[in-house]
ZAMI-734454 format. One record per residue (C-alpha): residue number from 1; z, x, y. Coordinates in pm, whole numbers, plus 50000, padded with zeros to 5 digits. Layout:
N
(rec NUM, (Z, X, Y)),
...
END
This chain:
522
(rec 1, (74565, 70279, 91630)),
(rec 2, (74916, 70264, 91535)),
(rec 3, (75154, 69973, 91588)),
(rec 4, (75454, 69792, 91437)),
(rec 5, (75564, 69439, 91429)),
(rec 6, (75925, 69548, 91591)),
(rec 7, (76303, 69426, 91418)),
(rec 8, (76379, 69167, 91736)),
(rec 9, (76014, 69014, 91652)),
(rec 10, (76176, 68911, 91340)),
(rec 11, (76478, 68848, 91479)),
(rec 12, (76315, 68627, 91737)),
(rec 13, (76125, 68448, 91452)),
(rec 14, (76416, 68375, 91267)),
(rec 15, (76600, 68164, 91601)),
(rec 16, (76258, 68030, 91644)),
(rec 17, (76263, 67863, 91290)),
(rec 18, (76654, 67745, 91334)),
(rec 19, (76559, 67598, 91731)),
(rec 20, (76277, 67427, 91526)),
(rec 21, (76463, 67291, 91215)),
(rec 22, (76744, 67172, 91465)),
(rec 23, (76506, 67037, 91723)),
(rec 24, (76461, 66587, 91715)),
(rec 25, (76120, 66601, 91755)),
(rec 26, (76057, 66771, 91376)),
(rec 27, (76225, 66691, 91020)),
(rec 28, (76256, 66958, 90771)),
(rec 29, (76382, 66880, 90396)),
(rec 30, (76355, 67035, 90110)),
(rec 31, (76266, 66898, 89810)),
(rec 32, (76228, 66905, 89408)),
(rec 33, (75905, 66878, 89260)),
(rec 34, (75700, 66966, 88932)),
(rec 35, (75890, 66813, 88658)),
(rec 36, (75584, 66897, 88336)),
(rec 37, (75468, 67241, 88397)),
(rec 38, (75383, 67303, 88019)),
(rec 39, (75335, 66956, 87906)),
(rec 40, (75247, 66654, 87819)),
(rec 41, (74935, 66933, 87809)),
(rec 42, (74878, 67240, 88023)),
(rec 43, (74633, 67136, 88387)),
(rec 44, (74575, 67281, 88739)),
(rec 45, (74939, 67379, 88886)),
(rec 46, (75068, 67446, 88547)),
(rec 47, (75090, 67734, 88295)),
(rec 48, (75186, 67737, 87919)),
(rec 49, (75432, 68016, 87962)),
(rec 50, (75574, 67837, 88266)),
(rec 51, (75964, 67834, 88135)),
(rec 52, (75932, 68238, 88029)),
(rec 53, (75724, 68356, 88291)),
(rec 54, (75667, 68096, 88614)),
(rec 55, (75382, 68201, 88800)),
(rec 56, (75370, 68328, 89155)),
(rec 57, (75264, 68035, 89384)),
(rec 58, (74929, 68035, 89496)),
(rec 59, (74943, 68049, 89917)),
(rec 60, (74580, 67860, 89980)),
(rec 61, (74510, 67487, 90122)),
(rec 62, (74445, 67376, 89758)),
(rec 63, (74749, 67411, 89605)),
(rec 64, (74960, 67346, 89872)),
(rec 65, (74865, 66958, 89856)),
(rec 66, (74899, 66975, 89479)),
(rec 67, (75235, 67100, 89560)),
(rec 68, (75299, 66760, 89799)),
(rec 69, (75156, 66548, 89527)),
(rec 70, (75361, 66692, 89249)),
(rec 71, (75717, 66661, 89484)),
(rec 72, (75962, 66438, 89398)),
(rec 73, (76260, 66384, 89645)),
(rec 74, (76354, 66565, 89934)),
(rec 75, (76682, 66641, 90172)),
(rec 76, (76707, 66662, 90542)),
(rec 77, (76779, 66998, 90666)),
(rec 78, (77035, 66997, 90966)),
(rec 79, (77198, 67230, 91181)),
(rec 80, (77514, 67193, 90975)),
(rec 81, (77282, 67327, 90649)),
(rec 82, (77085, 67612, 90818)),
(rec 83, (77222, 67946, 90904)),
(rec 84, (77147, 68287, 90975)),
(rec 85, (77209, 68609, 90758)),
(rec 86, (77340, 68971, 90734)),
(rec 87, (77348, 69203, 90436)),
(rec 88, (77707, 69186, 90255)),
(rec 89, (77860, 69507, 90319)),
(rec 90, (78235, 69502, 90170)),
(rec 91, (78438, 69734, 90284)),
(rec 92, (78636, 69913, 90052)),
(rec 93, (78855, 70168, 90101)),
(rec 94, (78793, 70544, 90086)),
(rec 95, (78415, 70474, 90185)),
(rec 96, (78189, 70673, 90486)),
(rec 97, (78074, 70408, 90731)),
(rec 98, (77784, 70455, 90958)),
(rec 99, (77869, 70384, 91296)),
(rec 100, (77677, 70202, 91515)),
(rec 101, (77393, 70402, 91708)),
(rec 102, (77112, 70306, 91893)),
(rec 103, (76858, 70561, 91791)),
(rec 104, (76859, 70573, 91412)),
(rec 105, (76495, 70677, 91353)),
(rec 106, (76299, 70824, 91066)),
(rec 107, (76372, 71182, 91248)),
(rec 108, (76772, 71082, 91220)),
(rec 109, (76835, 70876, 90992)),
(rec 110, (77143, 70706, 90964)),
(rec 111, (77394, 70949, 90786)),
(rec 112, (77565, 70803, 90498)),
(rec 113, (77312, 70505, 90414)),
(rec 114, (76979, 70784, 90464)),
(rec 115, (76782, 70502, 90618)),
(rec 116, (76539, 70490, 90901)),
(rec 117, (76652, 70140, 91074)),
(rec 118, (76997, 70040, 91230)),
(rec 119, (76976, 69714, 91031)),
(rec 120, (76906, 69874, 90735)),
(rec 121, (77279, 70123, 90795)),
(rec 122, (77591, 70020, 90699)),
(rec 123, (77722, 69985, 91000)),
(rec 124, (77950, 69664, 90990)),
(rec 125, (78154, 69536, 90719)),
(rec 126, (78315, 69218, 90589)),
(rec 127, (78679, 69245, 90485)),
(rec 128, (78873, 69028, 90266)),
(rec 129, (78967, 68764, 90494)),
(rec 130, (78615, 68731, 90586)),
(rec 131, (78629, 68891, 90914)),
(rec 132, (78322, 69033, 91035)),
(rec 133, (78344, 69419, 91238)),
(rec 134, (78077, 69673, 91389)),
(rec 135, (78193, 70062, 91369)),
(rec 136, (78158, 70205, 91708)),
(rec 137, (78288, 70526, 91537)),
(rec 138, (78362, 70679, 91235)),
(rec 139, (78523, 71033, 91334)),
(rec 140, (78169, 71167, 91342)),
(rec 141, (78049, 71433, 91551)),
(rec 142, (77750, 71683, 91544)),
(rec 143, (77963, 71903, 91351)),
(rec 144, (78091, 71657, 91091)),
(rec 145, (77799, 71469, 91106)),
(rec 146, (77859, 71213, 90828)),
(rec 147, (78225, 71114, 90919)),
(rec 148, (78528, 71038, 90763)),
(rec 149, (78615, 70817, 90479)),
(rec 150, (78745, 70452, 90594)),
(rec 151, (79089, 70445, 90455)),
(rec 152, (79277, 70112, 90694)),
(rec 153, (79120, 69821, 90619)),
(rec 154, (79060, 69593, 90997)),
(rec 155, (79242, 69276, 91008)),
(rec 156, (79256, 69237, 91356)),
(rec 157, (79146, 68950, 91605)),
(rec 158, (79153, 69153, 91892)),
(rec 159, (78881, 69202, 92114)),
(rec 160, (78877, 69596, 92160)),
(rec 161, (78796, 69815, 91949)),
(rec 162, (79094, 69923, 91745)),
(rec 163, (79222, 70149, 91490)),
(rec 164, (79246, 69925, 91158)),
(rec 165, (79563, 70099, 91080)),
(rec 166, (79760, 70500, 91119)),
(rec 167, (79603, 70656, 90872)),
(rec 168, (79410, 70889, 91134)),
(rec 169, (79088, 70857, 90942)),
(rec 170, (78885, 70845, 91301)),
(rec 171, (78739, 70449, 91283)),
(rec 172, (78708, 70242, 91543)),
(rec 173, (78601, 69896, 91432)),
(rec 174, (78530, 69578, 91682)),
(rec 175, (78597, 69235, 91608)),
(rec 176, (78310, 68968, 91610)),
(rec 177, (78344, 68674, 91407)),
(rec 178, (78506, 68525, 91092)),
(rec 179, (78311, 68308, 90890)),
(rec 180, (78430, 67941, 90867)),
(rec 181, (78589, 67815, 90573)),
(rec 182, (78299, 67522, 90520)),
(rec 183, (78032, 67794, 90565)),
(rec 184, (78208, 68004, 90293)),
(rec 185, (78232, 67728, 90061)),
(rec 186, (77828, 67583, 90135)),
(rec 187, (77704, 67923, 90213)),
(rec 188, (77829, 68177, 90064)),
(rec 189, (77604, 68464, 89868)),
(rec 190, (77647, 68742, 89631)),
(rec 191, (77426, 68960, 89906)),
(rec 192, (77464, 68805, 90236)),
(rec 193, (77696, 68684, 90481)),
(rec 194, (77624, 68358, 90721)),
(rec 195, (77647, 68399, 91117)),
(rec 196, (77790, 68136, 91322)),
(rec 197, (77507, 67929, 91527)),
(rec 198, (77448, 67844, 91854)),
(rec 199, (77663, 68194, 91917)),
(rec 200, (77468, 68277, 92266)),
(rec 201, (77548, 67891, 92421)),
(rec 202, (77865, 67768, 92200)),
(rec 203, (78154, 67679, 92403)),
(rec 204, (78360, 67699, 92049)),
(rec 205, (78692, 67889, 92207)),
(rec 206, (78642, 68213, 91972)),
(rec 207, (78326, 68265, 91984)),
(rec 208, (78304, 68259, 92368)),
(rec 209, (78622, 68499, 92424)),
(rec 210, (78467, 68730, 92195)),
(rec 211, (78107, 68676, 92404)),
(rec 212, (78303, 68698, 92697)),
(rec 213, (78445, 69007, 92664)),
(rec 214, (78176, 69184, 92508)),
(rec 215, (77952, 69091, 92898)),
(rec 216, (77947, 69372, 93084)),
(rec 217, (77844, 69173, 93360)),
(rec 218, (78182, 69005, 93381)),
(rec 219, (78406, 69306, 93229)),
(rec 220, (78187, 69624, 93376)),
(rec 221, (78287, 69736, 92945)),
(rec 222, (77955, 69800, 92842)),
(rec 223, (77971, 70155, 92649)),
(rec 224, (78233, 70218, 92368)),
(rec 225, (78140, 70575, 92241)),
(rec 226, (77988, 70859, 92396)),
(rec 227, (77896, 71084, 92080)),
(rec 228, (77918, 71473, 92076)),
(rec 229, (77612, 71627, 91902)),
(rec 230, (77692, 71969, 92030)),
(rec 231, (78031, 72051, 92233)),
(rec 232, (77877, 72345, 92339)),
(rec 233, (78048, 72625, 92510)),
(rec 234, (78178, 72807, 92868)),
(rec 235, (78290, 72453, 93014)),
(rec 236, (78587, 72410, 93249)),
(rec 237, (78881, 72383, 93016)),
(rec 238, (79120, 72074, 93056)),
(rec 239, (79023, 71657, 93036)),
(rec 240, (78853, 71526, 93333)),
(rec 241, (78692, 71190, 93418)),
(rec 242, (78312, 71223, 93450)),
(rec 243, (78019, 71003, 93571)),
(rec 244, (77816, 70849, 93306)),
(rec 245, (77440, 70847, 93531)),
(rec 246, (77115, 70695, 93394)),
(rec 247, (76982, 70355, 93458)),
(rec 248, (77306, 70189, 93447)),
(rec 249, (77637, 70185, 93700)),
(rec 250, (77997, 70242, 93650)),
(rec 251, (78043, 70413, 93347)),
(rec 252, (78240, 70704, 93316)),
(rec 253, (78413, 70900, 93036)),
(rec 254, (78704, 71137, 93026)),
(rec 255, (78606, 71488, 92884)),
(rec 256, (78813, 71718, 92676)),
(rec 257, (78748, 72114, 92688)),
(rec 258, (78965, 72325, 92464)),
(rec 259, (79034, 72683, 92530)),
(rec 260, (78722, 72747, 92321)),
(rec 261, (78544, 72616, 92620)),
(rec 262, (78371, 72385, 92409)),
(rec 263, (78368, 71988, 92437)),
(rec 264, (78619, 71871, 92143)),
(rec 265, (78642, 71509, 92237)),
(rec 266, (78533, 71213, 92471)),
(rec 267, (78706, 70873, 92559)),
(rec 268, (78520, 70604, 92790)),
(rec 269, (78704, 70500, 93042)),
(rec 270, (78486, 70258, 93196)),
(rec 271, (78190, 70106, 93027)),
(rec 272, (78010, 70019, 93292)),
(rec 273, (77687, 69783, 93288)),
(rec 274, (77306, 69735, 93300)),
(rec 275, (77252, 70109, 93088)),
(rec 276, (76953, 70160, 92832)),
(rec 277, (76980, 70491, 92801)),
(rec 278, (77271, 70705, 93003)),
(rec 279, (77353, 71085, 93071)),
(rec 280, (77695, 71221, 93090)),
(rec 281, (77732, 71410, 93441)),
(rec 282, (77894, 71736, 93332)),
(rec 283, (77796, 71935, 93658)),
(rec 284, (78175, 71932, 93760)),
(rec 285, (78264, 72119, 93441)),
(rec 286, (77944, 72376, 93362)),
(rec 287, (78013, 72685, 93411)),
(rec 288, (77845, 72900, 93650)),
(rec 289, (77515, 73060, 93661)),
(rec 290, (77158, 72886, 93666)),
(rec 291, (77123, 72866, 93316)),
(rec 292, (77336, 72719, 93056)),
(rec 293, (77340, 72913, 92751)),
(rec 294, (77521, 72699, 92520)),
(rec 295, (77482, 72359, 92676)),
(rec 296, (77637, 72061, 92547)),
(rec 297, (77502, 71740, 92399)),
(rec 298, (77679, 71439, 92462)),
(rec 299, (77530, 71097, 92365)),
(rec 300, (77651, 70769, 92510)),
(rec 301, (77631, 70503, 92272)),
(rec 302, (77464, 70237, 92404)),
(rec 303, (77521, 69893, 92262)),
(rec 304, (77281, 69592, 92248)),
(rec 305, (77210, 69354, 92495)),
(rec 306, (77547, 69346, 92755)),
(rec 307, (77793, 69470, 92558)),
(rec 308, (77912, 69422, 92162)),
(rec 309, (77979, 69082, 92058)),
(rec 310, (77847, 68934, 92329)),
(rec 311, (77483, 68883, 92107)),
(rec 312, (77554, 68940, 91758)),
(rec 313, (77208, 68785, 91643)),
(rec 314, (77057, 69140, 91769)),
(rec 315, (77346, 69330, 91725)),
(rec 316, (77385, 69274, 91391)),
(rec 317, (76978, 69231, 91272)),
(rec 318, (76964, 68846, 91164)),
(rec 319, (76648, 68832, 91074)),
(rec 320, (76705, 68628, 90770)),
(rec 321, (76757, 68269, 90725)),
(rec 322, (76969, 68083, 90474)),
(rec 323, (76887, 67681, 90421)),
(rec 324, (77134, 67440, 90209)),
(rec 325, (77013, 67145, 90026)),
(rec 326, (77244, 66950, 89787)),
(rec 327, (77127, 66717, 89518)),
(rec 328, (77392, 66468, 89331)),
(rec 329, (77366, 66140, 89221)),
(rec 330, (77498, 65974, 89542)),
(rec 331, (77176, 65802, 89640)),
(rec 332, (76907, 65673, 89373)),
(rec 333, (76665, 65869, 89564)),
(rec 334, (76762, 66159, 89365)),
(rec 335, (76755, 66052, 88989)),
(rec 336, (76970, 66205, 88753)),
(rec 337, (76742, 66174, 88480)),
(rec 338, (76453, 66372, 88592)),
(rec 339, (76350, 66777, 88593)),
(rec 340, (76229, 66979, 88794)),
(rec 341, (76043, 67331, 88798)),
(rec 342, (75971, 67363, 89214)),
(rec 343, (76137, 67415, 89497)),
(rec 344, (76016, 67387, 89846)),
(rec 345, (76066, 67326, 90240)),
(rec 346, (75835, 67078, 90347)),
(rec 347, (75774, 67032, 90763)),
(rec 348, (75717, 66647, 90938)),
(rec 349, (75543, 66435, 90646)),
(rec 350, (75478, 66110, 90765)),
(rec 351, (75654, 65783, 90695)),
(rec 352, (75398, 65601, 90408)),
(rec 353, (75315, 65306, 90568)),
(rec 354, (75299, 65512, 90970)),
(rec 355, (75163, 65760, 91125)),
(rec 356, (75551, 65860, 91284)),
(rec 357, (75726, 66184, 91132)),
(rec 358, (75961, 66048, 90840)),
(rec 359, (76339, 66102, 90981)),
(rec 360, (76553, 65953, 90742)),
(rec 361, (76844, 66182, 90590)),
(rec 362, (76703, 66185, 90229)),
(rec 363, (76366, 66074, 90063)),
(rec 364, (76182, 65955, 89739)),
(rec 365, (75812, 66108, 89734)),
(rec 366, (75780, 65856, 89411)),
(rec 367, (75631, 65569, 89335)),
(rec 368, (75820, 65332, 89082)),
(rec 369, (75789, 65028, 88916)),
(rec 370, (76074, 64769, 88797)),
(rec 371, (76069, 64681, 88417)),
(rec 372, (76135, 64363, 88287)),
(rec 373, (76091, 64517, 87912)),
(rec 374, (75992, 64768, 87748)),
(rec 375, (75963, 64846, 87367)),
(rec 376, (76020, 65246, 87359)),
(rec 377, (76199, 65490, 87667)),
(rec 378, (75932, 65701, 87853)),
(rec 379, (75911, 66076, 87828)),
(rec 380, (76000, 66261, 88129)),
(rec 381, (75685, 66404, 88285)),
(rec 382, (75452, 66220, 88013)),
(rec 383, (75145, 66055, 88119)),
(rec 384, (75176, 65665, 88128)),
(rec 385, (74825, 65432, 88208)),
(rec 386, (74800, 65053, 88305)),
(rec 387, (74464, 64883, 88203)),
(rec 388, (74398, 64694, 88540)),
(rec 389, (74297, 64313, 88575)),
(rec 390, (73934, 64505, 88686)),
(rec 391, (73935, 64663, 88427)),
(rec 392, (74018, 64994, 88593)),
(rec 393, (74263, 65258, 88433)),
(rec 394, (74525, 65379, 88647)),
(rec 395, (74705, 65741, 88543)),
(rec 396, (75002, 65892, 88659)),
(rec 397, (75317, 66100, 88539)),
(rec 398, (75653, 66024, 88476)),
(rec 399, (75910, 66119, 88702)),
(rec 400, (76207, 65917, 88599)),
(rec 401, (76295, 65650, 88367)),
(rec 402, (76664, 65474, 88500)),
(rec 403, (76782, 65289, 88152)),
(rec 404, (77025, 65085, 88338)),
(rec 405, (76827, 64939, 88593)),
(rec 406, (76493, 65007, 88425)),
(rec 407, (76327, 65138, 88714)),
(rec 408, (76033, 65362, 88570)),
(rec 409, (75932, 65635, 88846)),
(rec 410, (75614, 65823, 88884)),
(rec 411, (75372, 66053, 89061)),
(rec 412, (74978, 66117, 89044)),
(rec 413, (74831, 66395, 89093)),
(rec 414, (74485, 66579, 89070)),
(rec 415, (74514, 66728, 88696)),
(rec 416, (74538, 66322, 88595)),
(rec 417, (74164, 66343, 88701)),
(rec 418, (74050, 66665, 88663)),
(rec 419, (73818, 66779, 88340)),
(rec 420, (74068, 66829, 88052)),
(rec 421, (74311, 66847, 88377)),
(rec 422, (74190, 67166, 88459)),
(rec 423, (73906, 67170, 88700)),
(rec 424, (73603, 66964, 88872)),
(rec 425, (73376, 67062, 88596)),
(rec 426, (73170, 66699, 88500)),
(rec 427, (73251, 66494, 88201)),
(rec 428, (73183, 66179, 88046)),
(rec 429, (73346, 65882, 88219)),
(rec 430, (73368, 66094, 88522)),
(rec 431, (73306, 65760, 88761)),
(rec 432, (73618, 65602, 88640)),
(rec 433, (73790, 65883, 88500)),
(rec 434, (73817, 66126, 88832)),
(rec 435, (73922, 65759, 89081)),
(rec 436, (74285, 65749, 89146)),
(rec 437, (74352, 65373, 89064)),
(rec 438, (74687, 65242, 89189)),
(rec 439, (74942, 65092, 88984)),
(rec 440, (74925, 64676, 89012)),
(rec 441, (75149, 64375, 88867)),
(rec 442, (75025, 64019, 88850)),
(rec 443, (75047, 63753, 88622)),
(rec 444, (74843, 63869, 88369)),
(rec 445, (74908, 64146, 88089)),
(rec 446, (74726, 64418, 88356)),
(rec 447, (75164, 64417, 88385)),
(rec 448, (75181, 64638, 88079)),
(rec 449, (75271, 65035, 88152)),
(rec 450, (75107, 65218, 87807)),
(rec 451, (75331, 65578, 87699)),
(rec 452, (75172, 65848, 87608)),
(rec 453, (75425, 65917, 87347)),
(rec 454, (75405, 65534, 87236)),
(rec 455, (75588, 65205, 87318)),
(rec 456, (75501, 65050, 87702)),
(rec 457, (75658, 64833, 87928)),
(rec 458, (75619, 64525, 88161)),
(rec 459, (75604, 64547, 88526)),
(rec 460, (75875, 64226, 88621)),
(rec 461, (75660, 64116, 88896)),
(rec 462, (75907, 63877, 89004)),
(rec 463, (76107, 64106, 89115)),
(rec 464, (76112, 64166, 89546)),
(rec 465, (76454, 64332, 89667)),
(rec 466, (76586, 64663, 89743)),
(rec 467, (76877, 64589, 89536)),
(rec 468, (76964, 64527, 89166)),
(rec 469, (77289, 64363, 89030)),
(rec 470, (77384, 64574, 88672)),
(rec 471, (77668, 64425, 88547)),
(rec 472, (77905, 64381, 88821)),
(rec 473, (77775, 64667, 89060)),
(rec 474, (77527, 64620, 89282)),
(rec 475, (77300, 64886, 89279)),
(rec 476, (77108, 65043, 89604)),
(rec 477, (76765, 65099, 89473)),
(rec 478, (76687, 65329, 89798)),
(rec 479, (76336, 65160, 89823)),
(rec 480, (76205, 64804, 89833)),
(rec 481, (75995, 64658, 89541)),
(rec 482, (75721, 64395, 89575)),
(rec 483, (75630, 64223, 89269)),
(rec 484, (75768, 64460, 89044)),
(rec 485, (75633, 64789, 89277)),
(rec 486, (75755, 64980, 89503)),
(rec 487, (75575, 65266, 89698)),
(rec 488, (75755, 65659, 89810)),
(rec 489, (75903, 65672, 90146)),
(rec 490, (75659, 65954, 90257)),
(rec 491, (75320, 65986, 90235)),
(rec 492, (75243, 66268, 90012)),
(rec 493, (74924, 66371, 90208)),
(rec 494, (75137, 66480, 90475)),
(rec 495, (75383, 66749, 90582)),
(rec 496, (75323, 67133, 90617)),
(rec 497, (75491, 67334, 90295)),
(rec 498, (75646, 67604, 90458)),
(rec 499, (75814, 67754, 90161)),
(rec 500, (75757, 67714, 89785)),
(rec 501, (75949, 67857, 89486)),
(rec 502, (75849, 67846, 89081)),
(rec 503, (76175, 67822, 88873)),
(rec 504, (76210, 67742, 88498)),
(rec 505, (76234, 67382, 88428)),
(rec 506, (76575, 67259, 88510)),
(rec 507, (76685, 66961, 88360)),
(rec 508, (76888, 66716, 88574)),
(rec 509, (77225, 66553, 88444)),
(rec 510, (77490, 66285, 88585)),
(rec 511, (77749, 66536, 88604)),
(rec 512, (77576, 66787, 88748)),
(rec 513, (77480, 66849, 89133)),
(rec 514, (77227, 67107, 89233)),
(rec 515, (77346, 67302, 89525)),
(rec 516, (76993, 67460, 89626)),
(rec 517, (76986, 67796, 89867)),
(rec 518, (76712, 67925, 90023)),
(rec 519, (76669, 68224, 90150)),
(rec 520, (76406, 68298, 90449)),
(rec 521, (76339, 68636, 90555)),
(rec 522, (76132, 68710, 90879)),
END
């Protein structure tokens, strides 16, 4: 049986996810994570060849958790930092546009681009003031069937559709939005061009005129173009004003007949409203007879939803989704000194010490531990152990290492416990060895942190505060230690990864912010 998952599916996805993200009751960020994919040595989540060749992620319960236990700070995603997306499509002059149709199919394809699906057409551009325009014609007919070359660039605000200038190359082009300087600046993308939000309920003053006028319901506008496939021949010479009939009311369209008798142009006069589909009444006009011999094919144009502009989400096909995430060193949840090979969007984790959805703006998804001294610097994503007053070894990975306030941060996950970090295959020690063993600080020398690459340091376990005088600054440490510890601000169990990406290690540095984009596509 033959079916398709249809375009406004995805389209209808893609809102979905935004009315989601931007909803109070959820809390999307995304986040860093992975910062030793090839070393100290090679375990489960990690590859060799990692920097040259990352690996595709693995989609299955197993390593999605890995990927929560691996994460190490994340960023609330808000409405101001989620958008939706079109293709780029520049215009440049002396360039054949497809105009905007409503049955582009695999049996006509769209006739410049050659593609099946509206969305897929070039059928709207972007010009250089970042002005955003559907074609409702490009000089096209049945017998010129690709068009004309665009020659006038549009410029205009205006909310009819307009000639972009007098060079007679046949365009008609219709304003619908121009993209906001902040959303050029956070947004913008080699391929793609960001929508405004909230277009169908805004009451932001251009939006609404333009959604305004593009209602039929209020303007009785709704068809632009009525196409000519086929003028054909022996109709009533002269222009007259003709009904446009179908499931709709109040269109009609003024008809042109040259002495040929043939159909040589059309111009809506009213657009009328409430049309899928629409027939151009030319009974007034055929000539006589009970046959038609040559009879002409006129196609109204019908536009999506009420009119054009007035929903630009399915006139234009967003079925794409672009999230922002920045990363500087404005909070300490985000250390500078620290890498990172993953990137991800992470859905309601919990707060660590509740069962309530963590809501604050930014996170840490680290543990760390305050130094008092230390007699070598850890290695970024080295192993580091603590012999425990039990007796018990606890394991975990660096994540950072902050020289100036010599907080020491750090993540465990499974490969820590794993045979030779690889697997659950058995191996001696395998009581002690596979227990996760937290971190402690006492009085005793169970305070020392061991490196892997030599040297250790002392937990200060006198040390309870959130904040740490260096110098004369008072430094926010983002979370609150207890002798000497301090635990992350989610609990890593939790949370649904939604999205995951592999990148070559990037290493993080003081001067540098990391302006992360992420592209959905439904």
């Amino acid at each position: 049986m033959a079916a398709v998952v249809t375009d406004q599916f995805r389209i209808l996805n893609a809102g979905n996810f935004i009315d989601s993200v931007v909803d109070s009751n959820n809390a999307y960020y995304v986040f860093l994570g992975l910062d030793n994919p090839t070393s100290p040595a090679v375990g489960f989540g990690r590859t060799s060849n990692w920097d040259t060749d990352p690996p595709v992620p693995t989609d299955n319960l197993q390593y999605r958790k890995h990927y929560n236990s691996t994460s190490l700070f994340g960023k609330k995603i808000t409405s101001s930092n989620i958008r939706r997306l079109i293709r780029k499509v520049q215009w440049t002059a002396n360039t054949a546009y497809d105009m905007y149709r409503q049955d582009y199919s695999l049996a006509n394809p769209a006739p410049n681009s050659n593609v099946s699906r509206l969305y897929d057409s070039n059928y709207y551009v972007i010009n250089s003031d970042y002005r955003v325009y559907v074609c409702i014609s490009n000089g096209s007919s049945g017998t010129n069937p690709k068009g004309n070359k665009s020659q006038d660039e549009p410029t205009f605000t205006n909310t009819d559709p307009t000639a972009a200038g007098t060079s007679g190359d046949g365009y008609l082009w219709k304003y619908l939005f121009s993209v906001a300087p902040s959303d050029i600046i956070k947004f913008d993308a080699t391929d793609y061009v960001v929508v405004p939000n909230d277009w169908l309920t805004t009451s932001e003053t251009q939006i609404q005129t333009i959604r305004e006028a593009g209602n039929s319901d209020l303007n009785n506008n709704q068809i632009k173009t009525v196409y000519i496939e086929n003028g054909g021949l022996g109709y009533s010479q002269g222009t007259k004003t003709l009904d446009i009939i179908g499931d709709g009311t109040g269109g009609k369209v003024s008809v042109t007949v040259d002495s040929s008798t043939a159909i040589t142009a059309t111009s809506v006069v009213t657009g009328g409203k409430n049309y899928t589909w629409g027939v151009v009444d030319l009974a007034p006009i055929q000539p006589g007879g009970s046959t038609l011999p040559d009879a002409a094919y006129l196609i109204p144009i019908i536009p999506p939803s009420k009119g054009h502009g007035y929903d630009i989400y399915t006139e234009l096909g967003t079925d794409k989704v672009l999230v922002y995430g920045r990363f500087d060193d404005s909070t300490k949840d985000f250390p500078t000194d620290t890498k990172f090979a993953q990137v991800g969007i992470i859905k309601n984790p919990s707060s660590f010490t509740s069962d309530s959805v963590f809501t604050e703006n930014q996170y840490s998804s680290l543990y760390a531990a305050k130094l008092s001294a230390n007699t070598a610097t850890p290695v970024i994503g080295e192993e580091i152990t603590q012999v425990r007053a039990d007796g018990k070894t606890a394991k975990a990975y660096v994540g950072s290492y902050d020289k100036d306030t010599m907080v020491l941060k750090y993540f465990q996950d499974r490969s820590l416990y794993y045979n030779n970090k690889f697997n659950q295959t058995d191996y001696k020690g395998v009581s002690d060895g596979a227990q996760v063993y937290a971190f402690e600080s006492s009085t005793t020398t169970s305070d020392t942190i061991s490196f892997n690459s030599g040297g250790s340091g002392t937990i200060d376990s006198t040390f309870n505060d959130n904040k740490l005088t260096v110098g004369n600054k008072v430094t926010d440490l983002g979370v609150t230690f207890t002798k000497g510890l301090a635990d992350p601000e989610i609990n890593k169990k939790t949370g649904d990864i939604i999205y995951i990406d592999n990148r070559p290690l990037v290493t993080r540095d003081s001067r540098q912010k990391e302006d992360i984009k992420i592209i959905l596509e439904f």
